[in-house]
C-alpha positions as CSV (number, residue, x, y, z in Angstrom):
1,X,-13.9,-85.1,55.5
2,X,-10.7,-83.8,54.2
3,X,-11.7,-84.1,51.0
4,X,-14.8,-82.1,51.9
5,X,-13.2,-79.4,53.8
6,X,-10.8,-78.7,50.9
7,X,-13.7,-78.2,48.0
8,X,-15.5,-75.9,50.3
9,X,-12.4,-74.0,50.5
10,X,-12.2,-73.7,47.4
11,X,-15.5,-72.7,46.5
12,X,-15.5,-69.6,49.4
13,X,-12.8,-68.3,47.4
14,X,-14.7,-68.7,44.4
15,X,-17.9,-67.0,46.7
16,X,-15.0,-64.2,47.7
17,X,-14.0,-63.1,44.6
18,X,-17.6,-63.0,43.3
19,X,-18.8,-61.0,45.9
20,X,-15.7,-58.7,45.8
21,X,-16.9,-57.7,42.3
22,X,-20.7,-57.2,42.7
23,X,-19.7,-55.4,46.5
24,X,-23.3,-56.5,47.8
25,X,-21.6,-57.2,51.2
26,X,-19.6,-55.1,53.5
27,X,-15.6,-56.4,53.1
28,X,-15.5,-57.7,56.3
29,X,-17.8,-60.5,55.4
30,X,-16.6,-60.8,52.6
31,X,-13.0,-61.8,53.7
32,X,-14.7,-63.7,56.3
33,X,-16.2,-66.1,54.1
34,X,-12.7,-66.7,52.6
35,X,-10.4,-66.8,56.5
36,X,-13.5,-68.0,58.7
37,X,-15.5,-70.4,56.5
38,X,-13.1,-71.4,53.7
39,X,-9.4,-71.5,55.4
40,X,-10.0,-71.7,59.0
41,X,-11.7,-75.7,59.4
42,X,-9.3,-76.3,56.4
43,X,-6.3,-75.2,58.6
44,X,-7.8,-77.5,61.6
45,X,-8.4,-80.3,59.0
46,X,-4.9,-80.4,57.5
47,X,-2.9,-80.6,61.2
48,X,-5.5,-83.3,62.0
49,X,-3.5,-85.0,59.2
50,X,0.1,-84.0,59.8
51,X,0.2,-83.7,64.2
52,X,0.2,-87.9,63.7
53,X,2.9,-88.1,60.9
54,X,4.9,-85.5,62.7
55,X,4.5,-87.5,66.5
56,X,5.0,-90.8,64.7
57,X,1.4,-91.2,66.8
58,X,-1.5,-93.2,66.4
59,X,-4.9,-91.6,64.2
60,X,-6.8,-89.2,66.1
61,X,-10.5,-90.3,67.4
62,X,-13.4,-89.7,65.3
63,X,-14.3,-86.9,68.3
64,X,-11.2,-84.8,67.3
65,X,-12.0,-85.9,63.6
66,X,-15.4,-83.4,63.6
67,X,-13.9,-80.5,65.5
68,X,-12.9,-79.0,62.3
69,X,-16.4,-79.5,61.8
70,X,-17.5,-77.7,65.0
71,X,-15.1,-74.8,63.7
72,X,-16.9,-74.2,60.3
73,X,-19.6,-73.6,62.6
74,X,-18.3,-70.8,64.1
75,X,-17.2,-69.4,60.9
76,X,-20.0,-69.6,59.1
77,X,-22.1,-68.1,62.2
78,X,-18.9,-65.1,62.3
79,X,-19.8,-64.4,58.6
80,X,-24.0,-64.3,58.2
81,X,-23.0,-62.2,61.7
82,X,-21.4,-59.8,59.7
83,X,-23.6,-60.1,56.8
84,X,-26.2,-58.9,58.3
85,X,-25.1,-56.0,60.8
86,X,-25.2,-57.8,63.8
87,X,-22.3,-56.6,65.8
88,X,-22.0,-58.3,68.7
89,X,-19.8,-62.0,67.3
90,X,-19.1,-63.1,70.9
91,X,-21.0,-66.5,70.1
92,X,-19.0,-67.2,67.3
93,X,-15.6,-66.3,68.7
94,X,-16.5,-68.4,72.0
95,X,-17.3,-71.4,70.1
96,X,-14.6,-70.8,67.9
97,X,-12.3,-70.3,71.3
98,X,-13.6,-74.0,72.7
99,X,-12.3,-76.0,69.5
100,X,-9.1,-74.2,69.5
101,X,-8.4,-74.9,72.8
102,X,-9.3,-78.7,72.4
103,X,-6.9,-78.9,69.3
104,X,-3.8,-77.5,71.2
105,X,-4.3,-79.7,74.2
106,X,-4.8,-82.9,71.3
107,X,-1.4,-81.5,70.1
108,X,0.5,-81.1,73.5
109,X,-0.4,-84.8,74.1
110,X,0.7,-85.7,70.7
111,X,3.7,-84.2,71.6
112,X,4.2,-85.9,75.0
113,X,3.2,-89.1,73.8
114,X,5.5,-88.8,70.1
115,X,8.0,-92.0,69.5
116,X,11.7,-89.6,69.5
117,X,11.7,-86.2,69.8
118,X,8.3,-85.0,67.8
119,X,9.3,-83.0,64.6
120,X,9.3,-79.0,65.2
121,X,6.7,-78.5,62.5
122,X,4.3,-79.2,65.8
123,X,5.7,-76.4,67.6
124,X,4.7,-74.3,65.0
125,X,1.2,-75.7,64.5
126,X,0.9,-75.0,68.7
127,X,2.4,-71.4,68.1
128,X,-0.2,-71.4,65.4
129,X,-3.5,-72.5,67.5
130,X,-1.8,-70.0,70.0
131,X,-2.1,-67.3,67.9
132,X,-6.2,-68.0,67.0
133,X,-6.6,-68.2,70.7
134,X,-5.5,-64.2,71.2
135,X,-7.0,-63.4,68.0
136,X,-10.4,-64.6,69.2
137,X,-9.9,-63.2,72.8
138,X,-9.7,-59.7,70.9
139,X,-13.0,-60.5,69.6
140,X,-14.4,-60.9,73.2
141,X,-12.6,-58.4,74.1
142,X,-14.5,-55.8,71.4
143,X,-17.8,-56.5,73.3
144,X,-15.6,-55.4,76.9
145,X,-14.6,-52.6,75.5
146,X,-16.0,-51.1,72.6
147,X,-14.1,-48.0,72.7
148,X,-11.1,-50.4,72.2
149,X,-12.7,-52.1,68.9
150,X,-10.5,-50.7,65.8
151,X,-7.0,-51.3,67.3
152,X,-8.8,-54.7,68.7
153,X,-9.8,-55.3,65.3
154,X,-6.5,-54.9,63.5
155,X,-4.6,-56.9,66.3
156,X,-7.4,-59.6,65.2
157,X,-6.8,-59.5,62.1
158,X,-2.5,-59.7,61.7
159,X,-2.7,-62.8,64.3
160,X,-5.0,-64.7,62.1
161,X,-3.7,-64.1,58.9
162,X,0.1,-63.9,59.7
163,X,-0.2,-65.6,62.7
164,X,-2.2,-68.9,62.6
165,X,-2.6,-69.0,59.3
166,X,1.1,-67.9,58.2
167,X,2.8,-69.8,60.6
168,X,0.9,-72.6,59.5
169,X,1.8,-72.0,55.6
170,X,5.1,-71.8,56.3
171,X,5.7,-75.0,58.7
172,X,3.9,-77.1,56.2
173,X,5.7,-75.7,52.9
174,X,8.7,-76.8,54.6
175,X,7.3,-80.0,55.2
176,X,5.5,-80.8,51.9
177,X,7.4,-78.9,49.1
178,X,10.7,-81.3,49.5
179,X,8.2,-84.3,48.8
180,X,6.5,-82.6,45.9
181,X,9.7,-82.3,44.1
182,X,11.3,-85.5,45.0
183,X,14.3,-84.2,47.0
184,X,14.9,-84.2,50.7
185,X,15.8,-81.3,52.8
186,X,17.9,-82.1,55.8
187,X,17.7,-78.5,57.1
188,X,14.3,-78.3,57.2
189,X,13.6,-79.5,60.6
190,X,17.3,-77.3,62.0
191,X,15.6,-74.1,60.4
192,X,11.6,-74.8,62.2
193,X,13.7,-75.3,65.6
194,X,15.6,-72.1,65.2
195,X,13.2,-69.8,62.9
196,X,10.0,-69.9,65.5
197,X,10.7,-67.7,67.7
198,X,11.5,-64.9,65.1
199,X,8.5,-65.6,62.8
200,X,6.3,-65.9,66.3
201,X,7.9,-62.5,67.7
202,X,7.9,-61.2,64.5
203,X,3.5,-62.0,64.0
204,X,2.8,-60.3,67.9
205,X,5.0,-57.5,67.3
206,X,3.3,-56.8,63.9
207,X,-0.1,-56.9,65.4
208,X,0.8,-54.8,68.4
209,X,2.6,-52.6,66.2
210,X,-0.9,-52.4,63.6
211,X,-2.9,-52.2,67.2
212,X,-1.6,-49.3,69.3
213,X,2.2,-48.6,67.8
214,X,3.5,-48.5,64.2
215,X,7.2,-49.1,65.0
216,X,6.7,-52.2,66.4
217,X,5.4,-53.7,63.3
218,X,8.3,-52.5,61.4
219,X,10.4,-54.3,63.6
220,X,8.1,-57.4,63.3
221,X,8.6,-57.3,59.6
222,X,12.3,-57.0,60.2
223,X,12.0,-60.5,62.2
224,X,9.7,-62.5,59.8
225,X,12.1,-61.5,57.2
226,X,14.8,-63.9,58.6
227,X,13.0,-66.9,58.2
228,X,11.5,-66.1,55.0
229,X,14.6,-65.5,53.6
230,X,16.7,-68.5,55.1
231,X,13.5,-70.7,53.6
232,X,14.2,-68.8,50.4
233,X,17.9,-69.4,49.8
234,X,17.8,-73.2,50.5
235,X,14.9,-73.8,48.5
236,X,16.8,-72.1,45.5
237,X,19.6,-74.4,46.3
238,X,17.8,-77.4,46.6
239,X,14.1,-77.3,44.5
240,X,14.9,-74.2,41.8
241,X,14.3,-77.1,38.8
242,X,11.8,-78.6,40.7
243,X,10.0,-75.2,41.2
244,X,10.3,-73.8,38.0
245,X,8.1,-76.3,36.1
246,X,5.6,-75.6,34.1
247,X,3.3,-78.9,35.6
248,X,3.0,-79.2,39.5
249,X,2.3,-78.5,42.5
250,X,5.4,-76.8,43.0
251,X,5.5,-73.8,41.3
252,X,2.3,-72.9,43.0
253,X,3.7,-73.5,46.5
254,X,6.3,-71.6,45.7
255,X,4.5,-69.0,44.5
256,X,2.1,-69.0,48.2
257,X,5.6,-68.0,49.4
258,X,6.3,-65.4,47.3
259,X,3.2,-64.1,48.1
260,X,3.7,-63.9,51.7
261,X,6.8,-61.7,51.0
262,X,4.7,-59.3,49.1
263,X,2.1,-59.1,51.8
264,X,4.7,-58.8,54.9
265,X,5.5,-55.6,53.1
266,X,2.0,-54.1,52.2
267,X,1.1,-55.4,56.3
268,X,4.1,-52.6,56.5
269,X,2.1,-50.1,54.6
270,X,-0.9,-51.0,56.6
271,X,0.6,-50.2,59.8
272,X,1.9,-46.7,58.4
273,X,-1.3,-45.9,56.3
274,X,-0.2,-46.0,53.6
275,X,-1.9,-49.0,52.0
276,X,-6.0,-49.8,52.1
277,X,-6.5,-52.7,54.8
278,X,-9.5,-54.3,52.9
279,X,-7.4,-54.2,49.7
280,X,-3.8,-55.6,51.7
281,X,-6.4,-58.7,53.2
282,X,-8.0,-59.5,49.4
283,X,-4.0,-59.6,48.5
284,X,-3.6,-62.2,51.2
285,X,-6.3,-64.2,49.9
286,X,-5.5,-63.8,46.4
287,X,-1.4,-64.1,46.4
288,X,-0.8,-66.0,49.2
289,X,-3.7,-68.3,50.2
290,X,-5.5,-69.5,46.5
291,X,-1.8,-70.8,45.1
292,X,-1.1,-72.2,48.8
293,X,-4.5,-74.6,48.9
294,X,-4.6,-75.4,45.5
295,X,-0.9,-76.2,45.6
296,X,-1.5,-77.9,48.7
297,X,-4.7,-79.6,47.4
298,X,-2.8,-81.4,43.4
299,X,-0.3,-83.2,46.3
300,X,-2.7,-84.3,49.1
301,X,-6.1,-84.8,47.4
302,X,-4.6,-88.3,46.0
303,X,-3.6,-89.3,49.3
304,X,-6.9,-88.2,51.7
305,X,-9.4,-89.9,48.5
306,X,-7.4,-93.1,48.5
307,X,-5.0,-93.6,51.6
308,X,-2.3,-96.4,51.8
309,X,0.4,-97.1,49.3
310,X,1.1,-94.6,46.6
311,X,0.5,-96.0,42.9
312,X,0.1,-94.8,40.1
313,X,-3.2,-93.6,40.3
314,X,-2.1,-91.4,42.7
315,X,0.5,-89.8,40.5
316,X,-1.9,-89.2,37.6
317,X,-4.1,-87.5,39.5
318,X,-1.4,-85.5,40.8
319,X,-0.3,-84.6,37.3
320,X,-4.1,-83.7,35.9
321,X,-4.3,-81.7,39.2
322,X,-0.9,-80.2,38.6
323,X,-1.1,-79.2,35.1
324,X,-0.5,-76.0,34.1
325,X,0.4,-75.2,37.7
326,X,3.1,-72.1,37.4
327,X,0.8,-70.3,34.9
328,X,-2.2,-70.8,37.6
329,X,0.8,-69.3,40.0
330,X,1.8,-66.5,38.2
331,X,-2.1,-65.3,37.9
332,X,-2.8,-65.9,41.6
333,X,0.4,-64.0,42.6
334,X,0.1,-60.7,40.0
335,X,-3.5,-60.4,40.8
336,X,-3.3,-60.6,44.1
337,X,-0.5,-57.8,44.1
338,X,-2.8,-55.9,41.5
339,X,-5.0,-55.7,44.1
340,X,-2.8,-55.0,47.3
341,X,-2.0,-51.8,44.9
342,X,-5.6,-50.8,44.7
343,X,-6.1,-52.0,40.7
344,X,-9.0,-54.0,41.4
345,X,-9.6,-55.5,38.3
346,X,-6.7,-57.2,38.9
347,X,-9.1,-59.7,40.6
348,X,-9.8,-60.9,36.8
349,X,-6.5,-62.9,36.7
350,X,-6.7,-64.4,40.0
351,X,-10.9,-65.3,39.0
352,X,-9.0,-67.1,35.6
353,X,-7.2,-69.0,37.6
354,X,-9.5,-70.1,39.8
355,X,-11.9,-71.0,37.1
356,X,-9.2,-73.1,35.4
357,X,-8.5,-75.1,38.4
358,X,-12.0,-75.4,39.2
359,X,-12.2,-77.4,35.8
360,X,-9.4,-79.3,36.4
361,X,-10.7,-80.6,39.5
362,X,-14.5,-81.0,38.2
363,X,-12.7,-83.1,35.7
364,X,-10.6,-85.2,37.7
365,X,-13.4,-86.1,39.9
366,X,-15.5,-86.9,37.8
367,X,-13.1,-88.6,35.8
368,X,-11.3,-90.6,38.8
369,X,-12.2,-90.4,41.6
370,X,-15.6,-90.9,41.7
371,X,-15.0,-93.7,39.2
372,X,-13.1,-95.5,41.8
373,X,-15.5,-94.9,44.9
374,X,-18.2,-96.3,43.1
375,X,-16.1,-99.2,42.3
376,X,-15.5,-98.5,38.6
């Protein structure tokens, strides 16, 4: 399923950018297609990975197995919603709400049951799931009070992106870039105990701040900073050569960081005014999230096709997957901020890069791993 939820990621970004160009839809469903169909399940469907790797715990049931299921669902209902007009996307958020809730109670009891102390790369997948939970209670909430709906909508929309899906990103990049490159990082789990509760304070003041007070997300941006930063200077110390490879995942989960930075500071400008939401939210998609999963995707495709021992199989694929990877990056990243500025075409370079890695994994399937499923 995995496997499933990560090409259908891939091909709403693909459906995004398209529809971006040919502007047939409003930008709200637009981005929705990218956030609610595409990243969202994805998210759900990656945890359900690493909650039992990080409680040293058994494999979840097949029940907990389909929520992500259950949440595509919801997203794809939240996006025809918006496709169409319809204004009222209570259904969507509720059922959304349900599997949400279900996922952090599956990760408290991972937590309670974890062999040793559980690593605090949960904590942030719970602060995570927290975060969906308010952002989908403001979408209730919009139906309450409609009078209330634009500063609802903005709070909405920082706890998703910066809040269950960036605390999220950057829990798991801490996680999976040292095994990308081959290098431990003892601090890693010292920084995820000390750094959630700025990069948590930092997401809720942001949104309140984008809501109903500017200042406040000044200040949030003040507070993600400090983890970012830390995360920054000890990957330079301990992954530069490792990053700055031409072939890899690496380079391209180094650049979803990167691109994080750059949109903290145009979520600034959106607070003040200064800078076009629909155009900041595309720059999320295109800089941060497209070199995050298809970073994310070269390392863990292997692994989720053909579980077990790693071989060298697994380590080609990695490599076809990989190849290329920091000039993929480098597109991703400048379009995406091409974009945040308002140059729209811009999009071009990120829509390159998605093509090329498109091929690349049309031809490693084909080549590989459908090869092996059927037994060949």
């Amino acid at each position: 399923m995995l496997i499933i939820l990560v090409l259908l990621a891939v091909a709403s970004f693909a459906g995004t950018i398209v529809l971006f160009q040919l502007q047939v839809l409003a930008p709200a469903a637009v981005l929705h297609l990218a956030l609610a169909v595409g990243v969202m399940p994805l998210i759900l469907g990656a945890m359900s990975h690493f909650v039992p790797v990080l409680s040293r715990s058994a494999t979840p049931h097949w029940a907990m197995r389909l929520l992500p299921l259950l949440m595509l669902v919801a997203g794809a209902l939240a996006f025809f919603s918006l496709a169409v007009g319809h204004q009222d996307y209570t259904a969507a958020a509720s059922l959304a709400f349900g599997v949400a809730v279900l996922f952090a109670v599956w990760i408290v009891r991972r937590a309670a049951v974890a062999v040793g102390s559980p690593h605090p790369c949960l904590y942030w997948y719970l602060a995570a799931i927290g975060c969906l939970l308010l952002a989908l209670l403001a979408v209730i909430a919009m139906a309450a009070w409609p009078q209330h709906y634009p500063s609802l909508k903005r709070f909405h929309l920082h706890l998703n992106t910066l809040g269950f899906v960036g605390l999220t990103a950057v829990a798991t990049l801490q996680v999976l870039l040292p095994t990308v490159v081959a290098r431990s990082d003892p601090q890693a789990a010292t920084r995820l105990r000390l750094h959630l509760k700025w990069a948590l304070g930092g997401t809720l003041l942001i949104a309140l701040g984008a809501a109903w007070y500017a200042p406040l997300a000044y200040l949030g941006c003040a507070l993600w900073a400090l983890p970012l930063l830390q995360l920054g200077r000890s990957w330079r110390r301990l992954s530069a050569g490792g990053i700055l490879r031409r072939d890899g995942a690496a380079s391209s989960l180094a650049a979803a960081y990167a691109g994080l930075c750059i949109v903290l500071l145009f979520g600034a400008g959106h607070a003040s005014g200064s800078v076009n939401s629909a155009d900041t939210l595309f720059a999320f998609i295109l800089a941060f999230l497209l070199p995050l999963v298809t970073g994310a995707a070269s390392q863990l495709l292997p692994v989720w096709f053909r579980p077990g021992m790693q071989t060298a199989w697994h380590e080609q694929v990695r490599q076809q997957l990989g190849a290329g990877g920091a000039y993929r990056a480098g597109l991703f990243l400048f379009g995406g901020l091409a974009v945040g500025l308002g140059w729209h075409a811009g999009i071009m370079l990120t829509l390159a890069a998605l093509l090329m890695f498109l091929w690349q994994l049309a031809a490693t399937l084909r080549r590989h791993l459908i090869g092996y499923h059927s037994g060949t």
